[in-house]
N, C-alpha and C positions, 0 to 999 in steps of 0.2 A: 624644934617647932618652927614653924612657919607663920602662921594665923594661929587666932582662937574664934569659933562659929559664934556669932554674938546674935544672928536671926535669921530665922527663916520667912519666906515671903510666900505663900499659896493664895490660887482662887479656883473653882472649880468650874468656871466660864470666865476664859478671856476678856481682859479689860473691865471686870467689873471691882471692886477692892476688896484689898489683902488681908488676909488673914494669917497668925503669927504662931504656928505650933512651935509647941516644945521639944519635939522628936518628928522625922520625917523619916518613910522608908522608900530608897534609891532601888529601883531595878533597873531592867538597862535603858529603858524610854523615863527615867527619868522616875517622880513622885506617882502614881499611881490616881486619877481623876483631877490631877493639876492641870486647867489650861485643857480638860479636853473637852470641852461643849465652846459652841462661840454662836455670837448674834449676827446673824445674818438679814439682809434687806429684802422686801419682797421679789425682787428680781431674783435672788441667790448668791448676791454678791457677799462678800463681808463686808461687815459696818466696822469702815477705817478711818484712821487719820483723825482729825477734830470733831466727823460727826456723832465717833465713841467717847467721846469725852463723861457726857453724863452716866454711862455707864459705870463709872468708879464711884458713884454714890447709892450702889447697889451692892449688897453684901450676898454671897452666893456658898454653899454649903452641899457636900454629895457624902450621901450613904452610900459606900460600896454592894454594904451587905446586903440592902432590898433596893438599890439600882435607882434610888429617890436622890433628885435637885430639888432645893430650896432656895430661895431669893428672897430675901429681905429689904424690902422697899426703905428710901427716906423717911417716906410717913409713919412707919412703926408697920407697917401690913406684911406678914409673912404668907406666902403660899409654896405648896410644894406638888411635884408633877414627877412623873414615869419618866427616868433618864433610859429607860431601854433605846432609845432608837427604832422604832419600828417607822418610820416613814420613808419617804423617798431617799436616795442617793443621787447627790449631786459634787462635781471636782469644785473645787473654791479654792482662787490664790489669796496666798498668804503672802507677808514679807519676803521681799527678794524673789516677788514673782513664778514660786512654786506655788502649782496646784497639787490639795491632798484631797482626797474623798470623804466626805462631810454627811452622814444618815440624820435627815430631819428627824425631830422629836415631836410627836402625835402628843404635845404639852398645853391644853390650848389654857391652862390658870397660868401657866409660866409665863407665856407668849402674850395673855394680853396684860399681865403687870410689868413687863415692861414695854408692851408698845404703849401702853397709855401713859405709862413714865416717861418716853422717848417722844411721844407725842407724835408719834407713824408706825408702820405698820411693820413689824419684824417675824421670822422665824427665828427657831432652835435648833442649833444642830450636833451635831457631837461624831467627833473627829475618830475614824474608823483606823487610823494608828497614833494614838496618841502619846506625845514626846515629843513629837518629831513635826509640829503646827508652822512651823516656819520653815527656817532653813540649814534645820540639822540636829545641832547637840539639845541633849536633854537636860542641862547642869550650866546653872550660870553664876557665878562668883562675883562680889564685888567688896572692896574692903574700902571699911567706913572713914579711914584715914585718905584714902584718895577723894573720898567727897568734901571731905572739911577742907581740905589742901586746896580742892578747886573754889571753894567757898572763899577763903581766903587770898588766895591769888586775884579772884572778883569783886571780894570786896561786899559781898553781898550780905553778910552774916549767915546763918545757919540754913543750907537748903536739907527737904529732907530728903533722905536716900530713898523713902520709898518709891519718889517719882520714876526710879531708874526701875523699879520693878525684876530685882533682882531675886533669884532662889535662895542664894546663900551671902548675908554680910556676914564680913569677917571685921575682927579686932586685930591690936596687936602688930599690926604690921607699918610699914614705910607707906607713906603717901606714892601711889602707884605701884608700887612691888608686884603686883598680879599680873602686871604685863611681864615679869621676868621670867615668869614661869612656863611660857609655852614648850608643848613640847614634855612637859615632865609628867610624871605620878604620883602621883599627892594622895595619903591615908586617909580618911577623916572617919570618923568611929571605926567602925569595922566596913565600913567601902573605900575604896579605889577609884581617882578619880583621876583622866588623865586630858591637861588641856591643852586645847586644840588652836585657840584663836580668840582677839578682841572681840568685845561685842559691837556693832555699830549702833549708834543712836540717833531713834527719833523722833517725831515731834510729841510724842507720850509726854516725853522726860519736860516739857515745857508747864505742863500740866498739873494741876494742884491735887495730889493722889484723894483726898476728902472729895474735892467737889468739882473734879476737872476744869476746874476756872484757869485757863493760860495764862500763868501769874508770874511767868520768870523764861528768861529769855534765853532757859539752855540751852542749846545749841551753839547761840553767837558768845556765852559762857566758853564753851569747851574748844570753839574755834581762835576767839582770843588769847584765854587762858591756859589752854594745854596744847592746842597746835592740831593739827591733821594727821593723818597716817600716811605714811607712802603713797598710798593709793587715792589719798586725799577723805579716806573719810573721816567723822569723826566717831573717837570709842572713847569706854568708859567699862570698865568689869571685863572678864573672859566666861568664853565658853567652856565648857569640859563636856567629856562621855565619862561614862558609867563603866571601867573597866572590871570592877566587882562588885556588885551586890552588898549594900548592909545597910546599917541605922546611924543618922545621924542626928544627935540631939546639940540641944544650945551647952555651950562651954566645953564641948570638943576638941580637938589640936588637930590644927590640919598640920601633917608633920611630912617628909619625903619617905616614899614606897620605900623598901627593903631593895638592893642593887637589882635582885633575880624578878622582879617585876618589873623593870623599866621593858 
């Protein structure tokens, strides 16, 4: 054994807050309506950096089977709208400066609970390959001993893992151990998963996952306390892909592939 899966982390529109299934099904882009709608500005830009902040105070929910988004306001107001995509296409970059192809949503109950929650004017849109919203892998790792380790090394007392907005926390392991794994295949229920690289971090992870209030200074956290990468950035969790297909529920073992799958 390696790990044990302690939580999962989904939203069914980027940057808005997590929600914590007990079972998750992995194809090869990853959870299936995880991460694939996101809020865009009137221009067509995406809403980045601090001025998504408030968005983590929005609860967001998708029916695959009838193609319905639901958003669940602060105030207790739910509404729900056609996740089909039928409106325009337009390229939107994402993290790391890739552009993917973005189909607006003809949502106008979605669009205006949270423009009038954002207090300007937003689209909807939803990512016409979705996994792959940034810049790559569909599988992100991060074990809850390398957050306490950093917690402590700061001095801080308890940060929570949510802010890293990770797929998968794991248990069970060495404070950082996940960086030793690149490069390998890792089992976890019945999938395969094979990682590729650290994640870089940013200014999300500053951010108070409840109410986006920038309440902690990670960054200069992970630049004092854990140091830079070669390349100078900072990381925190790995990436993976999807080498096989299966279900992963909480109390899992992520344990090493069989030699003839490496």
């Amino acid at each position: 054994m390696i790990a044990r899966i302690a939580r999962t982390n989904v939203t069914p529109v980027k940057s808005t807050g997590l929600t914590h299934p007990e079972r998750i099904r992995l194809d090869r882009r990853g959870v299936r309506g995880n991460r694939e709608f996101v809020f865009l500005q009137s221009d067509g830009a995406r809403v980045s950096g601090v001025s998504k902040a408030a968005l983590m105070g929005i609860r967001s929910t998708y029916d695959p089977h009838r193609d319905r988004l639901t958003l669940s306001m602060p105030d207790g107001c739910t509404v729900e709208g056609d996740a089909s995509g039928a409106g325009d296409a337009l390229d939107v970059e994402f993290y790391g400066g890739i552009t993917h192809p973005v189909r607006l949503l003809e949502a106008p109950a979605l669009v205006d609970a949270a423009s009038g929650f954002l207090q300007r004017p937003l689209r909807l849109g939803r990512l016409a390959r979705p996994g792959h919203d940034t810049i790559g892998e569909p599988v992100s790792l991060l074990s809850l001993s390398s957050v306490r380790e950093l917690a402590r090394r700061a001095g801080t007392g308890d940060i929570d893992s949510r802010r890293f907005r990770m797929l998968i926390e794991l248990e069970e392991t060495e404070p950082f151990a996940e960086e030793s794994w690149l490069g390998r295949t890792l089992v976890a229920g019945d999938a395969q998963l094979r990682i590729t690289r650290p994640v870089s971090r940013c200014v999300m992870t500053t951010m108070d996952p409840d109410s986006g209030a920038q309440d902690l200074p990670t960054l200069e956290l992970l630049a004092t306390h854990k140091g830079r990468s070669p390349d100078g950035t900072l990381t925190l969790g790995v990436y993976a892909d999807v080498v096989r297909p299966g279900t992963l529920t909480i109390g899992d073992m992520l344990t090493p592939a069989p030699p003839y799958s490496r």
